[in-house]
Structure formats: structure tokens, C-alpha cells
C-alpha positions in Angstrom: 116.3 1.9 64.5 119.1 0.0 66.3 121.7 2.5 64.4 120.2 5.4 65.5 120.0 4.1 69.2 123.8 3.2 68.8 124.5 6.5 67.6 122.3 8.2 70.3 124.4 6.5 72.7 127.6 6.8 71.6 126.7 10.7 71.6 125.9 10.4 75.1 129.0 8.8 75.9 131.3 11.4 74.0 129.3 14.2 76.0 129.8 12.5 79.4 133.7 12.3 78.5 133.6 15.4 77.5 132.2 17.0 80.9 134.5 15.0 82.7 137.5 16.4 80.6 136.2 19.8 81.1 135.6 19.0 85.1 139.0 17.5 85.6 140.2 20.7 83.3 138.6 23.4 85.7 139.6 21.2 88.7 143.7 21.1 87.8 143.0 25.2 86.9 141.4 25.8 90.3 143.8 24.2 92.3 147.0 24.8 90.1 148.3 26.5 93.3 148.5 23.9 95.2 149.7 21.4 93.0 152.5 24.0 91.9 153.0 24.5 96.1 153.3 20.9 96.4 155.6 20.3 93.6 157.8 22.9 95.3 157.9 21.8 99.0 159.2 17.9 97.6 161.8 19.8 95.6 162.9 21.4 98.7 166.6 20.4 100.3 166.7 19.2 103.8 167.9 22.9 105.5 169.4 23.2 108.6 167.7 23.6 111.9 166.6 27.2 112.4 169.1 29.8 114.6 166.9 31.5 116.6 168.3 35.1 117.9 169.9 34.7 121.2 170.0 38.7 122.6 173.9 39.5 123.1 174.8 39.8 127.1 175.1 43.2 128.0 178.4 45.0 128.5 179.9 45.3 132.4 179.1 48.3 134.1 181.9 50.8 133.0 181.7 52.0 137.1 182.7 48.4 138.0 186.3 48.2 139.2 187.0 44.9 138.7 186.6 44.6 134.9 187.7 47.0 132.1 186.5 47.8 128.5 187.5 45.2 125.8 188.8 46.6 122.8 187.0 45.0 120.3 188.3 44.6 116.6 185.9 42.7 113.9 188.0 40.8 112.1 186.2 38.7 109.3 186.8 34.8 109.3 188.3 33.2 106.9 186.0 30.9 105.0 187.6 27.9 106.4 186.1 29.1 109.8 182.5 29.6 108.3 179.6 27.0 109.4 179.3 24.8 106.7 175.6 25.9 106.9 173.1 28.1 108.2 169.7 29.1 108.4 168.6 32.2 111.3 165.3 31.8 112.1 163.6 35.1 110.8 159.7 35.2 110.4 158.0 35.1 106.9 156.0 38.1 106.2 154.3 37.7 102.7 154.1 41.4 101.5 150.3 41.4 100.7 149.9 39.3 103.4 145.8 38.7 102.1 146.9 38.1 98.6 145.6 41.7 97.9 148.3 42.6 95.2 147.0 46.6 95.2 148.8 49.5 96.1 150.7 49.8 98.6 151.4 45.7 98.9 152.1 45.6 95.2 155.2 47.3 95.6 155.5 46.3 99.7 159.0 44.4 99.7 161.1 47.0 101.3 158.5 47.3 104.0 158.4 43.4 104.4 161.6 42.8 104.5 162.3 45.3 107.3 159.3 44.2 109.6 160.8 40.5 109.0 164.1 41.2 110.1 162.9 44.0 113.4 160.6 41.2 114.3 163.6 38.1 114.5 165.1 40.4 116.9 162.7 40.9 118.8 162.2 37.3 119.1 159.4 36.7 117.1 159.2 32.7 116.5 156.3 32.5 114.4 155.2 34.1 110.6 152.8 36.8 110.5 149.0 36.4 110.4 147.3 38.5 107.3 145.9 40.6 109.3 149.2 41.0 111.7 151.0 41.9 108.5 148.7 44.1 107.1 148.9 46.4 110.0 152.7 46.5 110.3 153.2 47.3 106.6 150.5 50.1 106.8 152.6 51.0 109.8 155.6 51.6 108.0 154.1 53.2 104.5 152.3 56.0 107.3 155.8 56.7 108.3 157.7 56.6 105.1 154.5 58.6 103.6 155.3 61.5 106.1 159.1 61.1 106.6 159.7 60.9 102.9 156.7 61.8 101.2 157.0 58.7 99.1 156.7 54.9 100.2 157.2 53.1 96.6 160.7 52.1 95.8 162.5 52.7 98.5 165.9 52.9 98.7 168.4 51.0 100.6 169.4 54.2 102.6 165.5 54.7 102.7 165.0 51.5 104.3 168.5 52.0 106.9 167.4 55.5 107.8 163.3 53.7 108.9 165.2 51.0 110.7 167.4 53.6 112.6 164.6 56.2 113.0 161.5 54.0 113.3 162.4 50.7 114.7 165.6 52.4 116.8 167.6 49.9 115.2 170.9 52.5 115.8 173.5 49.7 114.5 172.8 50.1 110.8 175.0 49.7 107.9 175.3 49.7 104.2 177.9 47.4 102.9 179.3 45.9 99.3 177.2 42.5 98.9 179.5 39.7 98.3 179.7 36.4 99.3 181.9 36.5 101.8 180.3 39.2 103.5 177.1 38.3 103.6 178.0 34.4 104.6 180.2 36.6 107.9 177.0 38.3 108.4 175.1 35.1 108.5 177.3 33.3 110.8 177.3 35.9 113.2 173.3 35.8 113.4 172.7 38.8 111.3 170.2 38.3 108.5 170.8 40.4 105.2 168.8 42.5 103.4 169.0 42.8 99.9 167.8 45.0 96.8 167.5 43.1 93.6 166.4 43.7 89.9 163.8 41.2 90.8 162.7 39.7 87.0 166.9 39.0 87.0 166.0 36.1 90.0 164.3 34.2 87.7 161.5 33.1 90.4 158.7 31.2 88.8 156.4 32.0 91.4 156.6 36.4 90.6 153.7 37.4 88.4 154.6 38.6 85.1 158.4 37.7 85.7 158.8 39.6 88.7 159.3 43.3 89.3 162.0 45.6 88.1 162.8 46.1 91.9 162.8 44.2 94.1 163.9 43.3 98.4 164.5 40.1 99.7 166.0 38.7 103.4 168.9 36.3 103.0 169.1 34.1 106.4 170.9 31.4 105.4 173.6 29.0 103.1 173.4 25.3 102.1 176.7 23.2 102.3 176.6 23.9 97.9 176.3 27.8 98.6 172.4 28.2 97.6 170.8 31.0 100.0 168.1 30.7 102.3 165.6 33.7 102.1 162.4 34.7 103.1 161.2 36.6 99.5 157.9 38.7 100.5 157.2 38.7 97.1 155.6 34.7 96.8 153.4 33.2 99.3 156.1 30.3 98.9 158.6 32.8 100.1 159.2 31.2 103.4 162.6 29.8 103.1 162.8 30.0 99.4 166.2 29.0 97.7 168.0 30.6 95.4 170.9 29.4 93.3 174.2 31.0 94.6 175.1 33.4 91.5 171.7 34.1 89.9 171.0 35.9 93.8 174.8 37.5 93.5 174.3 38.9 90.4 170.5 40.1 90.6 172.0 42.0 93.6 171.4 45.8 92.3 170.0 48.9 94.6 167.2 51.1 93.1 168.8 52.9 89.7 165.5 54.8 88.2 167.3 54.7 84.6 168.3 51.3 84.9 167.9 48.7 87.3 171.0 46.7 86.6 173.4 49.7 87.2 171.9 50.0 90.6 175.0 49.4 93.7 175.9 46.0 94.6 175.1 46.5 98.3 173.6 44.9 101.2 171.8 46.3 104.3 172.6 45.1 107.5 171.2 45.3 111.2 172.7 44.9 113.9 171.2 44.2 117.9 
């Protein structure tokens, strides 16, 4: 008799350890996310204070007598002249803003990226709600839909030609990405868009090692030459940092044979 009642509660001791295994189990599953989330935010560097946009004063009156034009000749500054850091304070704009990874969000970095970079010159200050971000993405796809007939994997003269045409963002370019161009970009409070063979960044947070293409905002450099972006394509996006070469060379415009063939180029707006 007393064997039986010690093995009878022994059982019932091994079943409650059990459940509480299996609860702590499910618990660490359900919230995985945040641990992962917290994990990352202590890992973060200190970065600098945010730039925010400052509008450039408008040019004198040509009809003025007193003043005439300037002649003005970009001349990019040495690296010596560089801030040792930056960071330009652009609004995060996750591109399935309700974690509704469907068509069109699924393949909505171009879109986010864009919106991100109109909306820091239009002196936005803080990131987008869902719901704010699901109508300005919609926004954009409806145009690209009817402009292009296509809103999936746009190109960087794709995404130029709906900043010219439907943001009336007129100073526009397409230039070679390199470090020393986007770091004079930067400095001069211009944040950087880029195309990327996304599973070559290497981000732990992209679901099934990221997508083949990708768009990213660069708006920012540490003192060790790590960039600040804002990647739409992680909820942990905001300010995300990427070692300096892995961004460099994942750098690659939309190539439909092969992603890594793709241009080396950045596109940049200008107020």
C-alpha cells in the first residue's frame, strides 16, 4: 500500500513538472518576439542624436537689384571633412504596417521606402500608424498599378520616376552607391535609398532569409562605418544597423536573371 501511494505521487509530481515545462515552453514560443526584440534593443550602439530636415532658405528674388545669382558648383568633401557621425531623422514605416505579410505589403519595400523618405521632407517627426501606413502604400501601388501596370519589383528608375511624378520630388537622381557617396549624401541631409539582394544582408529578422529583392533607407553612419537605416522589411527596422560591407556589397538593382548582377546604384532625393 505505502509503495503504491509513493508511486502515485511521484506520478503526480512528474505530471505537474511536466505541465509546467510545457507552460513555460508555450510561454518562451508565444512571446519569442519580444524576447528576440529585447535582445536586440540592448545590443543596440548609442547613435547620434537625430537630424531633423531643416527646409533650405529660398533663393533671392532674381528681380532684386542688389544681389545676383551664385554660381553654385557641388564639389564633394573630402572624407576628412565628413561628420564623424550621423543619423537624419526619417520616419519608420514598416511595409505591412499590420503585420499583414499578403500581397501587395509582401513585396511593399520600394513603396515604403519612398513614403519614408517624402514624409522626412515634409517634416514628419513621428513613425507611421498601421493604419497611416496602410493607406499611403495603397496610395502608391494605385498609382504604380495605373502608371506602370505593375507595382511588384520596382525598379530604381520606377521608384525615381513616382517620386518625380507622384510626390513632385523634381530633384531626383540615380547615382553609383559607394561609400563616399552616400556618407556626402548623408552629411548634406539627404537620406539614401537603396536596392539590395535582400537574403545577401544577412538580417535575422527577414522571414525565410529575406527576399531576393529588396529596398532599404540608409540615414545615417556610426564613428566604425556601420549604417543607420530604416529597413521596411522588419518591424525592428527603425534604425536597424548594418555592418559596413555586408550593406555595400548586398547593394544590387532589380536584375530578373540574377539578382547579384543587378547595378550598384543608389537613389537620391533632393528638397
Amino acid at each position: 500500500m505505502y509503495d503504491r501511494r509513493m508511486n502515485k505521487r511521484a506520478a503526480i509530481l512528474i505530471s505537474a513538472a511536466v505541465l509546467v515545462l510545457i507552460g513555460s515552453a508555450a510561454a518562451a514560443y508565444v512571446m519569442r518576439g519580444s524576447v528576440r526584440e529585447l535582445a536586440y534593443e540592448i545590443s543596440q550602439p548609442a547613435l547620434p542624436k537625430p537630424v531633423e530636415f531643416v527646409p533650405p532658405v529660398p533663393a533671392a528674388s532674381a528681380t532684386t537689384p542688389e544681389t545676383k545669382p551664385a554660381v553654385k558648383t557641388e564639389t564633394p568633401k573630402p572624407a576628412s571633412e565628413l561628420p564623424a557621425e550621423i543619423n537624419l531623422s526619417v520616419p519608420f514605416l514598416l511595409q505591412a504596417p499590420k503585420q499583414n505579410w499578403v500581397q501587395p505589403f509582401e513585396d511593399a519595400c520600394e513603396e515604403a521606402s519612398l513614403i519614408m523618405v517624402d514624409a522626412y521632407y515634409d517634416g514628419r517627426k513621428t513613425n507611421f500608424t498601421p493604419d497611416e501606413g496602410v493607406e499611403a502604400i495603397l496610395d502608391v501601388v494605385s498609382y504604380e498599378d495605373e502608371t506602370y501596370g505593375y507595382n511588384k519589383d520596382t525598379t530604381s528608375e520606377d521608384v525615381m520616376n513616382t517620386a518625380k511624378n507622384f510626390y513632385g520630388r523634381k530633384n531626383v537622381s540615380i547615382e553609383p552607391a559607394t561609400e563616399a557617396n552616400i556618407k556626402a549624401a548623408l552629411a548634406k541631409g539627404y537620406p539614401v535609398i537603396v536596392p539590395a539582394h535582400g537574403k545577401s544582408l544577412l538580417n535575422p529578422n527577414f522571414r525565410n532569409g529575406g527576399p531576393e529583392y529588396h529596398m532599404l533607407v540608409i540615414k545615417g553612419y556610426l564613428k566604425d562605418g556601420r549604417w543607420i537605416t530604416n529597413d521596411p522589411g522588419t518591424r525592428m527596422g527603425h534604425d536597424y544597423i548594418y555592418p559596413k560591407q555586408r550593406l555595400l556589397d548586398a547593394i544590387h538593382d532589380f536584375n530578373e536573371e540574377d539578382m547579384k548582377l543587378g547595378a550598384k546604384i543608389m537613389i537620391v532625393i533632393k528638397p
